[in-house]
N, CA, C and O atoms as a DFTB+ gen file, in Angstrom:
668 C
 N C O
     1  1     107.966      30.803     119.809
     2  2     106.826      31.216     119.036
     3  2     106.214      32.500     119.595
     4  3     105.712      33.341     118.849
     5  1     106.265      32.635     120.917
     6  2     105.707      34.189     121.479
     7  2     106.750      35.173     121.515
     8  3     106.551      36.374     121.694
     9  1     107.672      34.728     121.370
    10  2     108.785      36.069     120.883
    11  2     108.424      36.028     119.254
    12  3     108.892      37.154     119.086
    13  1     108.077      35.739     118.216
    14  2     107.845      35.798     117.204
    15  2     106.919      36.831     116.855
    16  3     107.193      37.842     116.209
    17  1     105.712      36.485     117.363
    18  2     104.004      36.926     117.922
    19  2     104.604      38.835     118.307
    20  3     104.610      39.966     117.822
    21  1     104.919      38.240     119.213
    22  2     105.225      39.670     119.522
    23  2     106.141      40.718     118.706
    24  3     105.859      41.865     118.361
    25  1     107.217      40.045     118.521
    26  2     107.909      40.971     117.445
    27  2     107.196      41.647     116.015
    28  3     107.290      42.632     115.283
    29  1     106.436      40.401     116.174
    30  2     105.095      40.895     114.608
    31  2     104.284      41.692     115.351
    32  3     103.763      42.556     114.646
    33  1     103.918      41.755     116.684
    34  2     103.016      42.520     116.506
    35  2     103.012      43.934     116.488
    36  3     102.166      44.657     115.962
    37  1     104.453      44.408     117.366
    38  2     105.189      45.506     117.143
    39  2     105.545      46.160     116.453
    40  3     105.654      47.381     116.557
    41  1     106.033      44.897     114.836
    42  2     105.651      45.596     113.440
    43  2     104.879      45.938     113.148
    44  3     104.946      47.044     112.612
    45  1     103.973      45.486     113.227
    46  2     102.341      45.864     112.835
    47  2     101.934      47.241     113.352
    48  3     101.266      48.107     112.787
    49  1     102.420      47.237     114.395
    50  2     101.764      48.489     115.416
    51  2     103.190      49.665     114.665
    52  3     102.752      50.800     114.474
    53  1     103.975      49.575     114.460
    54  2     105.122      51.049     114.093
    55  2     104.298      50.782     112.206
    56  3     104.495      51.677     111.384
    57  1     103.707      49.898     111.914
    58  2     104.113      50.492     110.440
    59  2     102.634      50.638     110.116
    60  3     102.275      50.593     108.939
    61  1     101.838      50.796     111.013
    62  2     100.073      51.241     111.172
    63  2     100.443      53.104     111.643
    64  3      99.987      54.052     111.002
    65  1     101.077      53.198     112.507
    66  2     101.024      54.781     113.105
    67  2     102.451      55.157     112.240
    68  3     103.170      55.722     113.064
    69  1     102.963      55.104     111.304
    70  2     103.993      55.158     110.272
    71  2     103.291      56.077     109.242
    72  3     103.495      55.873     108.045
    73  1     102.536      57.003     109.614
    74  2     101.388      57.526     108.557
    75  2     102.451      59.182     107.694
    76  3     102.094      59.726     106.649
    77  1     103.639      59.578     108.491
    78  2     103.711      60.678     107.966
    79  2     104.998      59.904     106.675
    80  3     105.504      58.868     107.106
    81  1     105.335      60.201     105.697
    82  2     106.452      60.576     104.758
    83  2     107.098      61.288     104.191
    84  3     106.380      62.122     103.639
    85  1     108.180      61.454     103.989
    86  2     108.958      62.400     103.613
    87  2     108.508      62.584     101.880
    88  3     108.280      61.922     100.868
    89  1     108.593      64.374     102.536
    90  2     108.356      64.954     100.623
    91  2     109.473      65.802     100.285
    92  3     110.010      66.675     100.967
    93  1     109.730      65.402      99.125
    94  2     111.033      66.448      98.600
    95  2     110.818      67.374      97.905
    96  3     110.894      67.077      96.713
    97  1     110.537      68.560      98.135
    98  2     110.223      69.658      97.609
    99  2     111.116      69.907      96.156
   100  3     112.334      69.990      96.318
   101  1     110.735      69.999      95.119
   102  2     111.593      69.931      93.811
   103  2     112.017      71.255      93.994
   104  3     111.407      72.191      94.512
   105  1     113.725      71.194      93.246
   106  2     114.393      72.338      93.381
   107  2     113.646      74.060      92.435
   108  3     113.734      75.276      92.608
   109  1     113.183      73.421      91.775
   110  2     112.466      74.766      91.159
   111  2     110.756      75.355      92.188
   112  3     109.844      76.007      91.681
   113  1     110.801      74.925      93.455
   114  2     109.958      75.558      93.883
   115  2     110.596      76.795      94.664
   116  3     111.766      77.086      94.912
   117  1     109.174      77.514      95.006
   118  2     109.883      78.590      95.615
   119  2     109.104      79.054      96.963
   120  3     107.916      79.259      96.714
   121  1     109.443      79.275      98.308
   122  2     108.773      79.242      98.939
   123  2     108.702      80.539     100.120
   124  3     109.668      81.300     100.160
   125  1     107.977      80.679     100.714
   126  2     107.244      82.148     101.370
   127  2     107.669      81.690     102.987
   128  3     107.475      80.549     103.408
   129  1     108.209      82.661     103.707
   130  2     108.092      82.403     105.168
   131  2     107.926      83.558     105.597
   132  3     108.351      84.389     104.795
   133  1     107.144      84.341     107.255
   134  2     106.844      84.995     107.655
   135  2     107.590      84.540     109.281
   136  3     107.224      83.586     109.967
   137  1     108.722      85.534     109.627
   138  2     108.764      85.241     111.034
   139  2     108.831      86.196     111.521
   140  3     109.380      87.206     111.079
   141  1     107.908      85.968     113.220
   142  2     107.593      86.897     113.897
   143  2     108.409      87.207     115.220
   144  3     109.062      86.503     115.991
   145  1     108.079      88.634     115.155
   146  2     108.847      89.602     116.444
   147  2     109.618      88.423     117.226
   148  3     110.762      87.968     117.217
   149  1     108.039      88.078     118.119
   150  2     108.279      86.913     119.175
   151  2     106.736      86.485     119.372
   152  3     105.706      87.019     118.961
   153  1     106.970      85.213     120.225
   154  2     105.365      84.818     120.604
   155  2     104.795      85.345     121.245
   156  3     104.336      84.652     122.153
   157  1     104.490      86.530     121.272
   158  2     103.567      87.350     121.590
   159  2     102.157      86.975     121.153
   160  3     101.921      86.360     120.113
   161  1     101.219      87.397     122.041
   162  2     100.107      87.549     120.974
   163  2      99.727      88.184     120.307
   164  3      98.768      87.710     119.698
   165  1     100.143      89.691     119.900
   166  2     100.142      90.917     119.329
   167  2     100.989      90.755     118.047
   168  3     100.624      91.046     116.908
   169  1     102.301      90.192     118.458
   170  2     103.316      89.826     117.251
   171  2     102.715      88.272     116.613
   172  3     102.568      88.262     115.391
   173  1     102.536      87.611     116.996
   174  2     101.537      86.786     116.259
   175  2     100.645      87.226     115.699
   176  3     100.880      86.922     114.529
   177  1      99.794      87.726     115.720
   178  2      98.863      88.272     115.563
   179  2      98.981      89.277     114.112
   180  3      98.330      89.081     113.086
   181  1      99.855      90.244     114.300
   182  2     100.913      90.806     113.496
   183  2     101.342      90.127     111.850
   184  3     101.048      90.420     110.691
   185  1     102.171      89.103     112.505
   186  2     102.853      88.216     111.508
   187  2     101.054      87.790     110.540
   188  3     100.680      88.125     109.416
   189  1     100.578      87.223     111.276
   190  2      99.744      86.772     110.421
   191  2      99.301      87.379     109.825
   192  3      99.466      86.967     108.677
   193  1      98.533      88.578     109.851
   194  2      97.957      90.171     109.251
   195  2      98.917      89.558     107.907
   196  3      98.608      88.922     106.900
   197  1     100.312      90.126     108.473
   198  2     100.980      90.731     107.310
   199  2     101.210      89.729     106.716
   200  3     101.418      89.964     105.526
   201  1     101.309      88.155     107.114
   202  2     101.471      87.180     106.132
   203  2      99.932      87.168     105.141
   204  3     100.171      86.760     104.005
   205  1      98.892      87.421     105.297
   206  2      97.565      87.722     104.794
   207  2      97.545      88.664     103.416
   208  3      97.104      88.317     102.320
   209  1      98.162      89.996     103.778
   210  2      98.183      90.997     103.719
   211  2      99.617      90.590     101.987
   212  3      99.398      91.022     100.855
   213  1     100.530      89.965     102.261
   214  2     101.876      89.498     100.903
   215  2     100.759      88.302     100.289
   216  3     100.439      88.518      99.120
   217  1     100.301      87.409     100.753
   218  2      99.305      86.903      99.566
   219  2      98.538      87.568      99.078
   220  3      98.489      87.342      97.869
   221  1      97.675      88.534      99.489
   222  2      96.828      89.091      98.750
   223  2      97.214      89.912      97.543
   224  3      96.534      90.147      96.544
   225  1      98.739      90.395      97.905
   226  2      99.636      90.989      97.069
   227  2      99.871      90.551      95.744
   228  3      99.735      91.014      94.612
   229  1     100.425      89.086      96.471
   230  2     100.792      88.047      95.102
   231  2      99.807      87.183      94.328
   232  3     100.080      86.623      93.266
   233  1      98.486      87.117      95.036
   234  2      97.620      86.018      94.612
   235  2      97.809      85.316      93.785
   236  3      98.364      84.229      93.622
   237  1      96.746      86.770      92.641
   238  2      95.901      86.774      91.243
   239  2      97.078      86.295      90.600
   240  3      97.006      85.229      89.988
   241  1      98.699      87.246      90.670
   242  2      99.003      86.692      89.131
   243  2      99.742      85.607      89.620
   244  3     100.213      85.104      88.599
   245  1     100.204      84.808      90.792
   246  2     101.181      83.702      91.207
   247  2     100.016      82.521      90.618
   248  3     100.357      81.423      90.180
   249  1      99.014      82.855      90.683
   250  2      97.964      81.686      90.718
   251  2      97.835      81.848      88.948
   252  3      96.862      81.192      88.576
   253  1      98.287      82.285      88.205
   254  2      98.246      82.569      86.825
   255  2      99.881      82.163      86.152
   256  3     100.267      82.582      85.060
   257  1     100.463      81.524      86.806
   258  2     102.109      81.634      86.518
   259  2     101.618      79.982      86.014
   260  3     100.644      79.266      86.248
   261  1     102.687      79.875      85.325
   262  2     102.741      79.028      84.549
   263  2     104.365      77.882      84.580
   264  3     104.574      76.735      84.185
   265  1     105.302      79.021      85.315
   266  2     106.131      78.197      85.329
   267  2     107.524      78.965      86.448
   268  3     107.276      80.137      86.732
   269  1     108.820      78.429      87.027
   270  2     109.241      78.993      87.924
   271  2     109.677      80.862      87.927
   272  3     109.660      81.694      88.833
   273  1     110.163      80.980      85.958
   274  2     110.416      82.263      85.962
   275  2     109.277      83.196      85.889
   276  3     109.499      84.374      85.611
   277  1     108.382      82.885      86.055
   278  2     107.532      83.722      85.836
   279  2     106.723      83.910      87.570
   280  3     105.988      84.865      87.819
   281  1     106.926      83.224      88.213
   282  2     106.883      83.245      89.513
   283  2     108.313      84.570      89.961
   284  3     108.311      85.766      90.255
   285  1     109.029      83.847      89.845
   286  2     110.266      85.252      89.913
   287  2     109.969      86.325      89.996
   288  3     109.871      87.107      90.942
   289  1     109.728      86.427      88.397
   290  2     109.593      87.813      88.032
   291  2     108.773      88.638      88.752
   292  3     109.049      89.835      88.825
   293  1     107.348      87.973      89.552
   294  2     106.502      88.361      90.166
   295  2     106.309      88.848      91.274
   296  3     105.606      89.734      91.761
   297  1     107.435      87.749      91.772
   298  2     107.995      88.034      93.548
   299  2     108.736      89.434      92.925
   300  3     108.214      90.549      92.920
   301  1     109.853      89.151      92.490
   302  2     110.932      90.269      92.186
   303  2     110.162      92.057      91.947
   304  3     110.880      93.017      92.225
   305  1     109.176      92.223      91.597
   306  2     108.463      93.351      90.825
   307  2     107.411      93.213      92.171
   308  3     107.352      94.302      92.740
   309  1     106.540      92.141      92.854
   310  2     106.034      92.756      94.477
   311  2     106.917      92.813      95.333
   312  3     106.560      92.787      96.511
   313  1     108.105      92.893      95.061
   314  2     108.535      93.728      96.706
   315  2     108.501      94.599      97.474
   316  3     108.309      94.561      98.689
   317  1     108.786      95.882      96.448
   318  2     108.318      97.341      96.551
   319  2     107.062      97.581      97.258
   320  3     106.795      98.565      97.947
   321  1     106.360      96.623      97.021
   322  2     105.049      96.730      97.033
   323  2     104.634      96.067      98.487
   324  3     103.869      96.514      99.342
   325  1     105.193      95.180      98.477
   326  2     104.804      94.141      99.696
   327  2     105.825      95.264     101.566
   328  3     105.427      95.302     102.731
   329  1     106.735      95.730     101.108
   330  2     107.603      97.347     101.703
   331  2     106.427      98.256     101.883
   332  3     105.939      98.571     102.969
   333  1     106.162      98.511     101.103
   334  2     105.049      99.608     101.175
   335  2     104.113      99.109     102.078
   336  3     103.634      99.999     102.781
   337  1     103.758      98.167     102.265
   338  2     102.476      97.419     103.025
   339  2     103.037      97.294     104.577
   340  3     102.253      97.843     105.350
   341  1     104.035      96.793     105.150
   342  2     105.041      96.231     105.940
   343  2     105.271      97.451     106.717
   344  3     105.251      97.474     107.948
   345  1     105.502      98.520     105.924
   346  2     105.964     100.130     106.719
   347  2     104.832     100.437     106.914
   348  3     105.002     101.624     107.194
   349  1     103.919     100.296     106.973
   350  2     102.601     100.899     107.527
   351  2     102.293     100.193     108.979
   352  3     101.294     100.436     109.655
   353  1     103.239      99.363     109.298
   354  2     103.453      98.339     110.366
   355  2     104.163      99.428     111.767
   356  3     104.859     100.386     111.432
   357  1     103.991      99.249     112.759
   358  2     105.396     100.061     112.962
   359  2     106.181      98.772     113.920
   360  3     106.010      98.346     115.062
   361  1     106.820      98.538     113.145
   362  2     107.867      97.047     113.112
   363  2     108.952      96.970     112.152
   364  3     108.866      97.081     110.929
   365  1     110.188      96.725     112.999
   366  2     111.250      97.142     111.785
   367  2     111.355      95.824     110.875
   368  3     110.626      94.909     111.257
   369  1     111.855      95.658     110.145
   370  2     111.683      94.321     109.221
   371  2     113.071      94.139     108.100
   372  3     113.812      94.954     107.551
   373  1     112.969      92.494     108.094
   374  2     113.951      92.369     106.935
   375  2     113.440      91.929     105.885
   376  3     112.521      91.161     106.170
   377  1     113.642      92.084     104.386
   378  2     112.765      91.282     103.217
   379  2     113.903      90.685     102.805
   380  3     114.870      91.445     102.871
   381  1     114.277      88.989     102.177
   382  2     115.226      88.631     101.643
   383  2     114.689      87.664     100.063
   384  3     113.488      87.775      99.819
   385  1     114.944      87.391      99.754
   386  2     114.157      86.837      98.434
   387  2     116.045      86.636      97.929
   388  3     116.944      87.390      97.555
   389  1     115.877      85.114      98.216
   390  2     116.888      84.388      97.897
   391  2     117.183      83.327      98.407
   392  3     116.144      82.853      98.864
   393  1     118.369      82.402      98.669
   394  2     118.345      81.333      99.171
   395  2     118.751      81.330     100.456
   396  3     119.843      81.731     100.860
   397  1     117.250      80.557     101.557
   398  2     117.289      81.431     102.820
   399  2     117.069      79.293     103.233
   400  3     116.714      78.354     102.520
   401  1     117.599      79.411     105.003
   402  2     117.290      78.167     105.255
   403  2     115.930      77.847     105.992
   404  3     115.302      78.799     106.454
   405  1     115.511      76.754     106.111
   406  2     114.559      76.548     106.704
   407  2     114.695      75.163     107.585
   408  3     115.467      74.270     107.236
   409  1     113.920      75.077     108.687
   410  2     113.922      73.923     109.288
   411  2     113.308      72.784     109.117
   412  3     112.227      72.916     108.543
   413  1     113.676      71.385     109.486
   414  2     112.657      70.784     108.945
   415  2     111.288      70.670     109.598
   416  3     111.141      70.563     110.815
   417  1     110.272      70.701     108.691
   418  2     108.795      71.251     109.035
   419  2     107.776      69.971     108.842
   420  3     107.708      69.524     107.697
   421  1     107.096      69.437     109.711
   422  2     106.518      68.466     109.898
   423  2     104.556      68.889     109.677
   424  3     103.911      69.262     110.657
   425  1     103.941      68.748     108.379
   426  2     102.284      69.295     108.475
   427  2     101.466      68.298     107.508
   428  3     101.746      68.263     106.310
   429  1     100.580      67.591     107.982
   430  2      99.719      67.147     107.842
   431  2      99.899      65.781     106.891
   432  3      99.339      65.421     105.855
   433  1     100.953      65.185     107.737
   434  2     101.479      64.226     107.172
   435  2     102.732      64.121     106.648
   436  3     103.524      63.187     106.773
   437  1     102.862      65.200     106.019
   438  2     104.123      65.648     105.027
   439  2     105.656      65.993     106.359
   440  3     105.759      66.593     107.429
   441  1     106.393      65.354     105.633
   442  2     107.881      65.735     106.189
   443  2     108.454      66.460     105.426
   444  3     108.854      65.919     104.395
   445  1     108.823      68.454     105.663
   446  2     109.819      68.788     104.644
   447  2     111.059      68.901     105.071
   448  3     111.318      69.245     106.224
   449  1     111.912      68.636     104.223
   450  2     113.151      68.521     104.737
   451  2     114.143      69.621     104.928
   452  3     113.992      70.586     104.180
   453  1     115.160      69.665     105.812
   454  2     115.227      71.428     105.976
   455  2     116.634      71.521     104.941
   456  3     117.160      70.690     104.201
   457  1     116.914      72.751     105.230
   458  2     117.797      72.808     104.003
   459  2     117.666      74.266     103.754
   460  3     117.262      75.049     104.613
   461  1     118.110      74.692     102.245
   462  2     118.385      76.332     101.747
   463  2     117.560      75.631     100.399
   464  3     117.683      74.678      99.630
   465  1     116.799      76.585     100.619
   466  2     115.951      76.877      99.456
   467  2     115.880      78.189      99.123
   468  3     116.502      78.970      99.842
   469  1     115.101      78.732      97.953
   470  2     114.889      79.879      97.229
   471  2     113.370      80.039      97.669
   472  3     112.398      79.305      97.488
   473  1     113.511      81.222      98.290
   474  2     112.550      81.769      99.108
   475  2     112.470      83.217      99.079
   476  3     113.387      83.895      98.618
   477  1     111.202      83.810      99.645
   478  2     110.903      84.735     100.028
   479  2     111.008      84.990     101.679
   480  3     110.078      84.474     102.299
   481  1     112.078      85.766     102.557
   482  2     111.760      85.483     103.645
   483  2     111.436      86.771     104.624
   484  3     112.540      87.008     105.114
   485  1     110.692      87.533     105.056
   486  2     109.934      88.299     106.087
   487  2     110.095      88.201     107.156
   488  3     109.308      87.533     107.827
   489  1     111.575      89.062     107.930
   490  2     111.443      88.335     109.472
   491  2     110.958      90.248     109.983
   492  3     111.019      91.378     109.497
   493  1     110.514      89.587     111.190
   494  2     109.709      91.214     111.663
   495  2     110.340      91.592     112.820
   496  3     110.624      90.671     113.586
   497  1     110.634      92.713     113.147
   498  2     111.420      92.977     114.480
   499  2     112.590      92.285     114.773
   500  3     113.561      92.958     114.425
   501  1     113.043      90.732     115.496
   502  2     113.697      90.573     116.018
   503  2     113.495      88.940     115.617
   504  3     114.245      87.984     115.816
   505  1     112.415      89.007     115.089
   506  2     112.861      87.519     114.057
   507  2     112.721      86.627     115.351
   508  3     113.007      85.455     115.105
   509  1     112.386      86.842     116.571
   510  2     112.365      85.192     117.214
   511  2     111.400      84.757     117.900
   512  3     111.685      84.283     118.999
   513  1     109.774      84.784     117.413
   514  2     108.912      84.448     117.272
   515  2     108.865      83.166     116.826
   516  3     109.964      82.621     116.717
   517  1     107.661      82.365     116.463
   518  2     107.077      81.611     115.766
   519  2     107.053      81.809     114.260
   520  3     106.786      82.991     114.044
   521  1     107.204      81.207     113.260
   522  2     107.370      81.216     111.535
   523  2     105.937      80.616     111.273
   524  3     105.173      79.967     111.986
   525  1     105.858      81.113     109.885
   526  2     104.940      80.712     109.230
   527  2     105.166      80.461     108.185
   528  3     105.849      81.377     107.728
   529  1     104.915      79.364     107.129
   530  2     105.587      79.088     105.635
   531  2     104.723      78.413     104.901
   532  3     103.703      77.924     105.385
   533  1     105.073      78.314     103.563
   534  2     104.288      78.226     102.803
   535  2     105.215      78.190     101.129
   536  3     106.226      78.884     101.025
   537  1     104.716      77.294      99.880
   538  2     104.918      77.543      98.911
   539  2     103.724      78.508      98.103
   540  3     102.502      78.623      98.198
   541  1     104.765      79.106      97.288
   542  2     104.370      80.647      97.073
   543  2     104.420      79.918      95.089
   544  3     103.679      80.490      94.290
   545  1     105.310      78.728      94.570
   546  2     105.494      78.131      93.859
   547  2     105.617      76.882      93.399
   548  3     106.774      76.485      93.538
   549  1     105.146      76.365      93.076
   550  2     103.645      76.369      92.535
   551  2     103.211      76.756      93.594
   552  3     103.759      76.511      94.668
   553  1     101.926      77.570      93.433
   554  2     101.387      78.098      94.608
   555  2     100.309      77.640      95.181
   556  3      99.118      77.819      94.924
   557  1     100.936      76.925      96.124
   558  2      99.748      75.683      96.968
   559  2      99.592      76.472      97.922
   560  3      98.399      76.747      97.794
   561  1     100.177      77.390      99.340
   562  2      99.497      78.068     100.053
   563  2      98.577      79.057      99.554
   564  3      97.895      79.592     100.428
   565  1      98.286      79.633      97.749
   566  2      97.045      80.167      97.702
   567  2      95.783      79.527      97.289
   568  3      94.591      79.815      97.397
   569  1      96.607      78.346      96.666
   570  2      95.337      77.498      96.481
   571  2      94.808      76.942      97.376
   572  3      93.712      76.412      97.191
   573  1      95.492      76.899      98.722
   574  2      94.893      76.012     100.186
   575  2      94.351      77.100     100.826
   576  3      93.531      76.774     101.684
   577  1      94.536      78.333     100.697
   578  2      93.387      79.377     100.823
   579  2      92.284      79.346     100.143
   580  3      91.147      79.346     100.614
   581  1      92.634      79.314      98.856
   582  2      91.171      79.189      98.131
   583  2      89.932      78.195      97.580
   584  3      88.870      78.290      96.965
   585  1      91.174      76.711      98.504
   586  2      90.266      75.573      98.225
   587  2      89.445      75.599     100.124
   588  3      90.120      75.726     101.146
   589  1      88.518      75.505     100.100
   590  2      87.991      75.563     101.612
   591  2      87.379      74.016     101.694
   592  3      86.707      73.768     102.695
   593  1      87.546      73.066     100.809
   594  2      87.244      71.453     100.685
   595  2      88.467      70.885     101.100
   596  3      88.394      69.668     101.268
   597  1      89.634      71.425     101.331
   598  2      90.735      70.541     101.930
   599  2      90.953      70.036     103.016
   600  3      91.972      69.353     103.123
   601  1      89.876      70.248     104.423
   602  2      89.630      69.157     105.272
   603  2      89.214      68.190     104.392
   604  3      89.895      67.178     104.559
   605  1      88.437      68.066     103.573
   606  2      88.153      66.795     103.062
   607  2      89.011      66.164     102.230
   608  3      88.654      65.035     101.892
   609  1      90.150      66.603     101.753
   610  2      90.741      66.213     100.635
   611  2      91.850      65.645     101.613
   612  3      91.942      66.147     102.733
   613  1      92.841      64.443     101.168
   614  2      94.144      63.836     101.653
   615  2      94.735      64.953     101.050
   616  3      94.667      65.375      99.896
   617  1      95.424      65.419     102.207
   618  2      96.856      66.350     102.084
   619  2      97.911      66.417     100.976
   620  3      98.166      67.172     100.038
   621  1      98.460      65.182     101.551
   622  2      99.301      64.634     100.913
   623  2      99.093      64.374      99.185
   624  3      99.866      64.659      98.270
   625  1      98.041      63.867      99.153
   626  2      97.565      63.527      97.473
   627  2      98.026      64.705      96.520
   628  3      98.711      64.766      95.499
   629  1      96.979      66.097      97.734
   630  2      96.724      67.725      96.988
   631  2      97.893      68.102      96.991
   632  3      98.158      68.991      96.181
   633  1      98.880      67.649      97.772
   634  2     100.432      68.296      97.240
   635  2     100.620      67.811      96.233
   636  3     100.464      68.465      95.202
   637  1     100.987      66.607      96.211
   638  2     101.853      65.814      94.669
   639  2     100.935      65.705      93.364
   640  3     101.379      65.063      92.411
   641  1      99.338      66.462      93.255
   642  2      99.050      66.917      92.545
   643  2      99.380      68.473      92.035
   644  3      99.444      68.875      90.873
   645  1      99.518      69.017      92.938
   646  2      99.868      70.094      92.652
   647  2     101.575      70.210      91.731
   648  3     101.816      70.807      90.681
   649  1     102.390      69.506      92.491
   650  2     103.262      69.299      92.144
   651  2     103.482      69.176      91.005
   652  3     104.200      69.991      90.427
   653  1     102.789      67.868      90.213
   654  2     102.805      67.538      89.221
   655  2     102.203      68.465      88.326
   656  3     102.817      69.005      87.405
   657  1     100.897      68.667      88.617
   658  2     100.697      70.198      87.591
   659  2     101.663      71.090      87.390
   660  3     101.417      71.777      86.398
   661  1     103.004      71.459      88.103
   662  2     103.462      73.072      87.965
   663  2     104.870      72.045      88.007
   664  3     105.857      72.590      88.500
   665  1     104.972      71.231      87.739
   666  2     106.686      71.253      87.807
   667  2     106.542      69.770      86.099
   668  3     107.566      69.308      85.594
């Protein structure tokens, strides 16, 4: 009976701290990464600017898209643009906007799973820094900029709402 006790209670205890789950990012999203020089604090520092600096780019009309091609089209037509911003850097850089891999990424509950997705990807200098990422489609990293109530909100919920709105 106390080997019982105990085995339950061990369940109890893994499926209480069992809090993160896996999310599957649907194949029509599209997603943003920024990687830096190196961990520097300057190249950190850097990366982030310029990861700041491609949303502000894309905001207004990503946050106005309605559906994956029209996200495309948007990325595809700011590149030029997001180049132009990047060379004012003095940091050599790669831009790729295509199907780039990613690792799997563990935030605020959420498990993403790694894999090749269709992305936007920004590596700066020498690329072996720290990353920064984000969906750019549906575009939840601008709406998690522009919602400043998402400490209060479950994470997790505001994704698979989002989700469901844009897919």
């Amino acid at each position: 009976m106390k080997k019982v006790i105990i085995v339950l209670f061990f369940l109890t205890i893994i499926l209480i701290n069992k809090k993160e789950e896996e999310f599957i990012i649907p194949d029509n999203a599209i997603r943003f990464r920024v990687i830096a020089n190196s961990n520097s604090f300057e190249d950190q520092a850097t990366k982030v600017e310029i990861k700041n600096n491609v949303e502000n780019i894309v905001k207004k009309d990503l946050l106005l898209t309605k559906n994956k091609q029209e996200a495309q089209k948007i990325l595809n037509e700011s590149i030029p643009k997001i180049k132009n911003m990047v060379d004012n850097y003095n940091i050599t850089y790669n831009i790729n906007y295509g199907n780039n891999y990613f690792p799997e990424k563990k935030y605020k509950g959420i498990t993403y799973q790694e894999g090749y997705y269709e992305s936007l990807v920004l590596t700066l200098g020498n690329g072996k820094g720290d990353n920064w990422w984000c969906l750019m489609f549906p575009p939840l990293c601008l709406m998690e900029t522009e919602n400043n109530d998402l400490k209060n909100v479950d994470y997790q919920f505001f994704v698979k709402d989002i989700f469901n709105k844009y897919m």
